[in-house]
Structure formats: structure tokens, C-alpha cells
C-alpha positions in Angstrom: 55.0 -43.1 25.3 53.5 -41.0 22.6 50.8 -42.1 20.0 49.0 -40.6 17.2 45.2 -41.2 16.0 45.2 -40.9 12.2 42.7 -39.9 10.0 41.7 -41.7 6.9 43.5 -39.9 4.1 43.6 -38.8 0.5 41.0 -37.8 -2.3 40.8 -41.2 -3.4 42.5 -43.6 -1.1 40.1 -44.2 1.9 42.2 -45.2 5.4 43.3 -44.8 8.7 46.2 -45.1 10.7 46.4 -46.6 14.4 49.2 -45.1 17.5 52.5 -44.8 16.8 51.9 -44.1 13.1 51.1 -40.9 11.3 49.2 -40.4 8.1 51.4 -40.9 5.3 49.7 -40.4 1.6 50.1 -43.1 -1.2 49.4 -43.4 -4.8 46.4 -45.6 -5.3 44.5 -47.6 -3.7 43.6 -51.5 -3.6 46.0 -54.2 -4.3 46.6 -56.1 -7.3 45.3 -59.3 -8.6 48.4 -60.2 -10.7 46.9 -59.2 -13.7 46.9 -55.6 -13.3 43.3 -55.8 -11.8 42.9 -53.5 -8.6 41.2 -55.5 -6.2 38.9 -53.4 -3.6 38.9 -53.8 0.5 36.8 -52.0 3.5 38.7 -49.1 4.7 37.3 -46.8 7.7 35.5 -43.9 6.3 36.8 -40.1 6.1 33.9 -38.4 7.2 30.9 -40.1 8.9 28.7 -38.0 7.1 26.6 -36.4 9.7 26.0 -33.1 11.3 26.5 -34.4 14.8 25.0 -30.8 15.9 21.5 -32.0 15.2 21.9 -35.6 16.5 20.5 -36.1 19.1 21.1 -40.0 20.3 23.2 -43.0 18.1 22.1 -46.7 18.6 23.2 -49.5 17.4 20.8 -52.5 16.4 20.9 -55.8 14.7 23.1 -58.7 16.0 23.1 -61.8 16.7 21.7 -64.1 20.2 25.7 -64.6 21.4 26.2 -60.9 21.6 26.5 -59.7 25.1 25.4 -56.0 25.4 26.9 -53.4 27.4 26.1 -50.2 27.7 27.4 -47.1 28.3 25.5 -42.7 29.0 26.8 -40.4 27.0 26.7 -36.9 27.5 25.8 -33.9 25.9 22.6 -35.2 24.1 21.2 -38.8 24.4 24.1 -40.8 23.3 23.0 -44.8 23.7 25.8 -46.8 23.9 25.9 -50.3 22.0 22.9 -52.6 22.0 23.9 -55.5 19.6 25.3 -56.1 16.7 26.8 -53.8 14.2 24.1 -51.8 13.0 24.6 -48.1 13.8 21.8 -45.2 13.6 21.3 -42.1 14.2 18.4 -40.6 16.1 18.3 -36.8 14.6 16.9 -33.7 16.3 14.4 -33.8 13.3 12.8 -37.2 14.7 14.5 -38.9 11.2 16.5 -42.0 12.1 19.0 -42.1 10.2 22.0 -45.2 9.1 25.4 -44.7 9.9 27.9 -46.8 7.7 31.4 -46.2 9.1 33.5 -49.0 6.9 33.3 -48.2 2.6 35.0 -49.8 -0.1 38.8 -48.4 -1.2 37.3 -47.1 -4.4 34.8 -45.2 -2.7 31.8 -47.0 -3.3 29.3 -48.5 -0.6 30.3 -51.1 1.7 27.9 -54.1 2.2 29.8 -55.6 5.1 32.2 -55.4 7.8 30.9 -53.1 9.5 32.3 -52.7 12.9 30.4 -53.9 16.0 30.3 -51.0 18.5 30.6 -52.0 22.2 30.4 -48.8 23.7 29.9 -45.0 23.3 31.5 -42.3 25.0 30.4 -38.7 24.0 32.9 -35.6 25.0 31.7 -32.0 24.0 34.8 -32.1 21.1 35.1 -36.1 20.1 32.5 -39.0 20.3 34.8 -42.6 20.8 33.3 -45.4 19.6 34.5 -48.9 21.5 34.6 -51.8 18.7 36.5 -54.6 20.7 39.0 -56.6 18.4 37.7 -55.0 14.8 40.2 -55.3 12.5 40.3 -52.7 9.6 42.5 -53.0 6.2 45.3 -49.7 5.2 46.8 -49.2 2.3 50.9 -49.4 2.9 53.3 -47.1 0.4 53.4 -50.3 -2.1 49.7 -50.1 -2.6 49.1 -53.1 -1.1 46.3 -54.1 1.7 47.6 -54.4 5.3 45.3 -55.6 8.2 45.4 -53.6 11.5 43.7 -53.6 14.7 40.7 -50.4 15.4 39.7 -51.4 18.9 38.8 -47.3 19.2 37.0 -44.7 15.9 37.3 -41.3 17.1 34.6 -38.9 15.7 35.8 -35.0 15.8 32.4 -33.5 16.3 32.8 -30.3 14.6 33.5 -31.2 11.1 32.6 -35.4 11.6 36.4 -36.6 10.9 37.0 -40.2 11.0 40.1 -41.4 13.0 41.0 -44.7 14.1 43.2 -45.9 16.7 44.9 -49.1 18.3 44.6 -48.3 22.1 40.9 -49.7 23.7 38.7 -48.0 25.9 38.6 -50.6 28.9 38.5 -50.0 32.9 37.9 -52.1 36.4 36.5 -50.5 39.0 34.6 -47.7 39.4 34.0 -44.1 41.2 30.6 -44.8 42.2 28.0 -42.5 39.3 30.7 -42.9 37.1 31.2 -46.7 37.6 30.8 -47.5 33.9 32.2 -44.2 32.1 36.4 -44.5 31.9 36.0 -41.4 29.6 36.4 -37.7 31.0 37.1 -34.6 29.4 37.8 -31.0 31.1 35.0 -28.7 30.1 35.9 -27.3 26.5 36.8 -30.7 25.4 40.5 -29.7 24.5 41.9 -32.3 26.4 40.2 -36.2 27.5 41.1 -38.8 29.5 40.5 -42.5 28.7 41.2 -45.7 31.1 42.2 -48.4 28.6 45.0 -51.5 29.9 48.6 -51.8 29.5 50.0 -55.3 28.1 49.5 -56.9 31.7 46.0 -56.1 31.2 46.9 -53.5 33.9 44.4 -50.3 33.9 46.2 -47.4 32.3 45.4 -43.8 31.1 45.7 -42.1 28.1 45.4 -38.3 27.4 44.1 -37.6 23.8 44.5 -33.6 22.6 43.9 -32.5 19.0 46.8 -31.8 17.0 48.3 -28.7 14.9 46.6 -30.3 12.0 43.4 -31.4 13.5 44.3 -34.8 14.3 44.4 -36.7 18.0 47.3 -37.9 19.9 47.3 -40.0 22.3 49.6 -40.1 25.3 50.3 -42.0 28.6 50.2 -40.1 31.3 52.4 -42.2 33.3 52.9 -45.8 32.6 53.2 -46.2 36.8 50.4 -44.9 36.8 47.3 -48.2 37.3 44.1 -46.2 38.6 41.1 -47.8 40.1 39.0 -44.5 38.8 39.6 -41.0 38.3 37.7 -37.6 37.7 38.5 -34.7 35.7 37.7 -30.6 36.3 37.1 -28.2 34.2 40.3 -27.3 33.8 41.6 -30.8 32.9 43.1 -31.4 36.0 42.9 -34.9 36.9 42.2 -36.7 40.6 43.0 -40.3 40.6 42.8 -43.5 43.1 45.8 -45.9 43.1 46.3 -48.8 44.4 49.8 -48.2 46.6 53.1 -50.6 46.4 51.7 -53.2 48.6 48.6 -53.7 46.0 45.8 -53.9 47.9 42.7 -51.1 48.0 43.2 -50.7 52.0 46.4 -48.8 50.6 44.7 -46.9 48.0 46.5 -43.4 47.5 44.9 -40.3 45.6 46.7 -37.3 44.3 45.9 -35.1 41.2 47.8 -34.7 38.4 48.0 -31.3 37.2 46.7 -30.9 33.5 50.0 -28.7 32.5 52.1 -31.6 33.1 53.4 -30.3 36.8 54.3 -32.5 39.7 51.4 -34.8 41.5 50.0 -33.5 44.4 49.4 -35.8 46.7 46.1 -36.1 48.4 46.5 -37.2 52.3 44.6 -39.1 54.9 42.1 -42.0 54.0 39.5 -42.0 51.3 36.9 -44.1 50.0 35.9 -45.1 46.6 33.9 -41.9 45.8 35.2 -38.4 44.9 33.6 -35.8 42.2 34.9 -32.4 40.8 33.1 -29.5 41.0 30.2 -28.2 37.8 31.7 -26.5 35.0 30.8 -23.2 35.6 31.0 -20.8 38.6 33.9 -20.5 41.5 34.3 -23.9 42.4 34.9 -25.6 38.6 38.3 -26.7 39.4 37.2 -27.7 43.3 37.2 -32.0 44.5 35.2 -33.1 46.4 36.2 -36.6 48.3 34.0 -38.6 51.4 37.0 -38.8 53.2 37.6 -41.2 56.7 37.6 -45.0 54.9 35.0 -47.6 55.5 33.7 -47.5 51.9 31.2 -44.6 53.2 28.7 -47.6 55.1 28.7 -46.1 58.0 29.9 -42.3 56.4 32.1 -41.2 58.9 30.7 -37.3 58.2 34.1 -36.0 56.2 33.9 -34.4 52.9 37.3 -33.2 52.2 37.7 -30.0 50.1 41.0 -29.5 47.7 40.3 -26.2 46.0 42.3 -24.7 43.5 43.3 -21.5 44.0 46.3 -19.7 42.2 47.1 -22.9 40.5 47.6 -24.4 44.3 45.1 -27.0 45.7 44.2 -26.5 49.5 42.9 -29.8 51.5 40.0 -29.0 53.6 37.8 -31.5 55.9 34.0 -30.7 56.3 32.2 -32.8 59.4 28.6 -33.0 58.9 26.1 -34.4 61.2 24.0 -37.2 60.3 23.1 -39.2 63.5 22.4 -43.1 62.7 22.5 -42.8 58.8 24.8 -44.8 56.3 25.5 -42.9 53.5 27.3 -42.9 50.5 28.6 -41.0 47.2 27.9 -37.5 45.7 25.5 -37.3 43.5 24.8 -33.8 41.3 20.6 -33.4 41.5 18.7 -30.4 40.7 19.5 -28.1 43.7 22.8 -29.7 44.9 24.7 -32.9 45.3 23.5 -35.4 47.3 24.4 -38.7 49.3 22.2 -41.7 49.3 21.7 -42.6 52.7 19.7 -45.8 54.7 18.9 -45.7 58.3 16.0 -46.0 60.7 13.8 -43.9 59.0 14.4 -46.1 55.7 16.2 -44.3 52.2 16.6 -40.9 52.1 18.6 -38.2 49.9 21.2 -36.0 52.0 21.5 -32.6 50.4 25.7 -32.2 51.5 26.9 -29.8 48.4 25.1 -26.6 47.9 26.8 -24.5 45.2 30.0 -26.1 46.4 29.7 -25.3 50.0 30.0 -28.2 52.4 26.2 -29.0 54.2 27.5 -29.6 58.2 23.7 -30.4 59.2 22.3 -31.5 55.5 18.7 -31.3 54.6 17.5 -34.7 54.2 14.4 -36.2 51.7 12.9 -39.8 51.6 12.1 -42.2 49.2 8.6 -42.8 49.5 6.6 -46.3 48.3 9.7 -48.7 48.5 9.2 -51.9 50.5 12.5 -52.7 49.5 15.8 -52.0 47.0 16.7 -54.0 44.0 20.3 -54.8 43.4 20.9 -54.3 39.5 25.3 -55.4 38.9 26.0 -54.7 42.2 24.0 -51.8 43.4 20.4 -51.0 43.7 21.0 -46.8 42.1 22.3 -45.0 39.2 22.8 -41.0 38.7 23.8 -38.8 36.1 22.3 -36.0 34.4 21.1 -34.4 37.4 18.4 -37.1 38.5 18.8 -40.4 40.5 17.1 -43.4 39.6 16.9 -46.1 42.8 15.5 -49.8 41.4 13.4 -51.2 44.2 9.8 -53.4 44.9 7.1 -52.1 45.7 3.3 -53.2 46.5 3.0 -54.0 43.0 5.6 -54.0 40.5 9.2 -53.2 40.6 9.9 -49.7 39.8 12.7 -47.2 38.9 12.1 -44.1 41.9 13.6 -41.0 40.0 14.7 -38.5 41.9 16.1 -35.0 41.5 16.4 -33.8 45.0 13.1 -31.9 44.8 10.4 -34.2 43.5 10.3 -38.4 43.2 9.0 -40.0 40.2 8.0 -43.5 40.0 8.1 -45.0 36.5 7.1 -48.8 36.5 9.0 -52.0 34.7 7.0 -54.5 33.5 7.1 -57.3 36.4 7.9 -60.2 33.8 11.0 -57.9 33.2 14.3 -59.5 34.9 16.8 -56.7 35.0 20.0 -57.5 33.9 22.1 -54.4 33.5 21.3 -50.7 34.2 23.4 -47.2 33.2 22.1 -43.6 33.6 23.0 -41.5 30.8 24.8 -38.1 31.0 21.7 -36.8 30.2 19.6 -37.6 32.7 18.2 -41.1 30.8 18.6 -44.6 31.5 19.5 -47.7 29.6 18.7 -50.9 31.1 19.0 -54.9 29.6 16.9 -57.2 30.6 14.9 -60.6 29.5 11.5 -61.1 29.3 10.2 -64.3 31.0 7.0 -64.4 29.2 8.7 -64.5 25.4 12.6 -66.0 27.1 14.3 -63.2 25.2 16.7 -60.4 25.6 15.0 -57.2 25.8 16.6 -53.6 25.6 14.7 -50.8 27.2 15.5 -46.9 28.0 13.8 -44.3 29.9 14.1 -41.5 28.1 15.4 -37.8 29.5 12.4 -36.7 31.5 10.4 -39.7 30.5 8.0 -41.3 32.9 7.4 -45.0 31.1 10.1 -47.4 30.2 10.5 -47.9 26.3 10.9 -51.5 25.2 13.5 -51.8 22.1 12.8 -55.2 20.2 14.6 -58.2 21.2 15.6 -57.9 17.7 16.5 -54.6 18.3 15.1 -53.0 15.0 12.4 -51.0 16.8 13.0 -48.2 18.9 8.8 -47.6 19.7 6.1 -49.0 18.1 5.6 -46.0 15.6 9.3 -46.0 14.7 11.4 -48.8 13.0 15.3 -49.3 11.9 16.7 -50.5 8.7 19.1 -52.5 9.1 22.1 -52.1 7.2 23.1 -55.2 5.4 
């Protein structure tokens, strides 16, 4: 199954195509009236118009009191996934905020609605994806006249800010613990991405999108058998995937990887739980897994990590015990010196140190989480990770608090107590988005902590003020 991501085309004509049809050009643009009038429609921009070198974070603000929010990291700056409404901005390196109109007229001239509503972000270091649900967009057909099509997906190219659009949506159950609410990966160039969207049985499914000769994506199945729970990608672009087997339950999960070039799976044997990782970027051990091996689910951790390095284009299965008397531990987390399991036992929450430049701890250094009475669960779990820090929602004596943690040094950063959190991501880089509502006012609140930050930020429940000092515009 082969698709193509089109690009909106032609020096006057503004479109874009979804999968399974390539760009075609066409004449003019707009349809007739019947009297020889040419009527004008929204069409998906060519360019969005930005250097996306210097931005630093999109938002997007505005909306309505039905909209449910969800959001979504994004890596390689502080990519904020979709608030409410359909309102996008973006935060520059300069400090300038700066709105983002995807959707123009078919003459060229400014669009004052139909904007799309963005779900969700998902930043990889050659394309930003922008989730917009069941958006519809109008293309021009060869006749000139106006055709509606669905755009659950806008790709952005970052390099030159090229516009595509495309009918697959970015959609996933399930989760790989960090990575529980990011089904986008990409190998570390950006040449090749992964994305979990759902077959016609609602049935997860994943697509491989790689630019084509003329700059363009295409999208591809990479085998429609294939219905992961999660997956992870290396550097190289291999990806390691969890599968429910035949008999469709998670007791019979199977993992194998599937070479990036296309080669046979390689099956991945024994037991596993829900949590596996692939090695940093850079150094010896960019194309290693990592997987807590043994079952259970990692409460108790059995003490496996299993190993499958590549080497000669071959991966080798390895199992690591490590000794960790009485503690339950769980996932891999990359922190400042290492990756780490989060770990509850006798002597209360701790931080394992088991990955150390991608050598196996067998007796792991171990650090506790100081001033917690007791965890908060936030959509399941009481912890997030990304960007090199791990944030742990719990009470204390006083407020609730986010514990931030790097492996090194804990910092506490407080939520207001008349806060109830809803819904809680860490970003790619090192940030966290939360939702939330405010008993005092009964309204929906947004919040992030900032990369580095130490004090939550409070968006408006309106969501057209990022601080007090700086304020949107909406675009309407």
C-alpha cells in the first residue's frame, strides 16, 4: 500500500493533494458561478511562511468550552501541542509571537475562516505533522471546479516550510511507557519517520513517510499485518515493535524489529513488558535496544534488561541481571548521566541508575525522592520523562508539586492547590504541558513548565495569554 503527500501546487492555484494522489497542475483556480464569475474557496497554503529555524515553540489558542484538549512534546525546540481551538502562533527565538494562518483563499488573498483546528503536534528534525481530526479542505480538480477532501494530517518540511496535506491521521492506543502519548518517531537525520495511525477496523497501523525525488512525502504501510501496541525507532531507522500475537491478547505480545532497508523481521525472544527504548543518537550504541525483559509489567522488575545490538547489520540478544533487593521498578528513562528506572520499595521512591553510556548497571546506583508524602496519579500514572529530566506529580506537606528530576539533582516546582490536574505530557525538550481546572474560577486552565523552569505558567482559560506580559491575537 503506497501513498503520496502532495504539496499545494501552482503559481496561482493554491491546493493540496491527500494519499494515493499526486500533484497534478490545472488552469485556474475557483469554480464558476454560471455567469462566468470565479467564485473563491479556502485551499491549504503553499508555504507556511515561517523560518521554522528560529521558532522556537507553536501554540494554538482560541476555541470554544466543548473542545477537549490534548496534548502532545515535541522535540527539537519547545513544540506545544494543541490547546483549543484553531488559533495557531508561533513563539519565535526573537520573543515575537507570531500568527500562523495555514488555510488562504484560491486567489491568493487572506483567509478569514476555516482555519483548521490542530489536535496535536509532532515535531521530527526534517517535518513538523500537524494532527487536525476530521478537517476538511477544498482542491481544485482538472475541470476547475471545487472538490472537498479530508486533511486529518498538514505536513510542514522544515527546511524550506512546504505545505503538504494528507488523508492518513496520526492516532495510537497504547503506549511504551515515556513515549505513551508520542506515535511519531523518526531515525536521527529525519530521512525516514514512523507514524501509528488506524486501519479501517480502527486497528493501529504504521506508516513510513520518506521525502521524495522532488521534495514531496510518501507515505507507506509497513505491513498491513502489522497492529502494534507501540514501537521505537534508532538512529538508523530501524524499528522495534510490540504486537499483540494470533490469539489477541497482551499475555502473547511478540516483539521483533523491522529492519529500516526493508529486510526480514527479526524476531525478538523470551517475554517482555511494555517498556523498551533505543539507544542516543550519537556514540557506539545508537542503533542498540534496550527492553526490561522477564513479564510482569516490571512491578516487581524481575532484574533483566535485554541487550539486541547491532553489529554488522546483525542484532545480538543479550540479558543483563541486575540486583535490586525488595524494589519494584519500572521503565527506562534517559536523565542527565544515564537512564534510569523509577523504582518504590521500603525505603519509599527512588531513581535506579541501570544504563550508563549503554552499558547494563548489574548493582545500579540508586537516588530518592525527597519531600513526597505521597504520588499523584495524573491519566494513569503519577510520572512523565522526556528531555532528559523526570517530573513525578505527588502531595506534599503543603501543596501538590511536580518533583523534577535529572538523575543528579531534584527540583520541586509547586501547582497551585486549587489546581485539579487533568492531563500531563513532558515535552521532548525537557518541558511539561499539563490541563487542568481551577476550582476557585470552575474553568479549564492550561499550564506549562517551561524547559528548565522552576514555576508553573498559567495560559488563560481563554487561552489568549501565554504570561501576564505577553498576549495572542487571535486570528479571526
Amino acid at each position: 500500500m503506497s501513498s503520496s503527500i502532495a504539496r499545494r501546487h501552482n503559481h496561482i492555484c493554491s491546493f493540496a493533494s491527500v494519499l494515493l494522489a499526486m500533484l497534478a497542475a490545472f488552469g485556474g483556480c475557483g469554480s464558476s458561478d454560471g455567469n462566468g464569475q470565479t467564485q473563491k474557496y479556502p485551499v491549504l497554503r503553499k508555504n507556511i511562511g515561517l523560518d521554522l529555524a528560529q521558532v522556537a515553540s507553536f501554540a494554538v489558542v482560541g476555541g470554544g468550552q466543548g473542545a477537549q484538549p490534548f496534548w502532545s512534546g515535541g522535540g527539537y525546540g519547545t513544540i506545544l501541542a494543541a490547546l483549543e481551538g484553531p488559533g495557531l502562533v508561533a513563539l519565535m527565538l526573537s520573543g515575537d509571537i507570531s500568527p500562523v494562518a495555514l488555510v488562504e483563499m484560491s486567489d491568493g488573498s487572506a483567509n478569514t475562516g476555516n482555519q483548521p483546528s490542530i489536535n496535536a503536534i509532532y515535531s521530527t528534525p526534517q517535518w513538523v505533522l500537524m494532527s487536525t481530526g476530521g478537517w476538511q479542505l477544498t482542491q481544485p480538480q482538472a475541470d476547475g471546479q471545487p472538490k472537498s477532501v479530508q486533511c486529518p494530517t498538514i505536513a510542514v518540511h522544515r527546511p524550506d516550510g512546504a505545505m503538504y496535506c494528507a488523508s492518513i491521521a496520526i492516532h495510537s492506543t497504547g503506549g511504551n511507557g515515556e513515549d505513551l502519548e508520542y506515535p511519531v518517531h523518526a531515525n536521527s537525520s529525519g530521512s525516514v519517520v514512523f507514524l501509528m495511525s488506524s486501519d479501517s477496523l480502527n486497528r493501529n497501523i504504521v506508516y513510513k513517510l520518506v521525502a521524495g525525488p522532488d521534495g514531496e512525502p510518501t507515505a507507506n504501510v509497513v505491513d498491513p499485518k502489522l497492529h502494534p501496541n507501540w514501537f521505537v525507532v534508532n538512529a538508523s531507522g530501524d524499528m522495534l515493535v510490540q504486537s499483540n500475537s494470533s490469539s489477541g491478547t497482551q499475555d502473547g505480545a511478540v516483539m521483533e524489529i523491522r529492519p529500516v532497508d526493508g529486510s526480514e523481521p527479526v524476531t525478538v525472544t523470551g517475554a517482555h513488558n511494555a517498556y523498551a527504548i533505543a539507544g542516543t543518537p550519537t556514540g557506539t550504541e545508537a542503533d542498540t535496544f534496550y527492553a526490561v525483559s522477564g513479564g510482569g509489567g516490571g512491578w516487581p522488575f524481575d532484574g533483566t534488561i535485554r541487550v539486541l545490538k547491532k553489529t554488522g547489520g546483525v542484532f545480538q540478544e543479550t540479558d543483563v541481571k541486575i540486583s535490586m533487593p525488595d524494589m519494584n521498578c519500572s521503565g527506562l528513562f534517559q536523565l542527565a548521566d544515564g537512564h534510569y528506572m523509577f523504582c518504590g520499595g521500603q525505603n519509599g521512591l527512588t531513581l535506579a541508575r541501570a544504563l550508563v553510556d549503554g552499558q547494563v548497571q548489574t548493582s545500579p546506583s540508586v537516588v530518592a525522592f525527597t519531600g513526597i508524602s505521597s504520588p499523584d496519579v495524573v491519566g494513569g500514572l503519577p510520572f512523565r520523562a522526556g528531555g532528559g529530566v523526570f517530573y513525578l506529580f505527588a502531595k506534599g506537606t503543603a501543596s501538590p508539586f511536580f518533583a523534577r528530576h535529572n538523575g543528579l539533582i531534584q527540583q520541586d516546582i509547586a501547582l497551585d492547590p486549587a489546581i485539579d490536574l487533568l492531563s500531563m505530557t513532558a515535552t521532548k525538550a525537557g518541558g511539561l504541558d499539563m490541563v487542568g481546572v481551577d476550582n476557585t474560577t470552575n474553568t479549564k486552565v492550561r499550564a506549562t513548565i517551561p524547559p528548565g523552569a522552576t514555576e508553573v505558567t498559567i495560559l488563560s482559560a481563554e487561552g489568549v495569554s501565554l504570561a501576564e506580559a505577553v498576549v495572542f491575537t487571535r486570528i479571526n
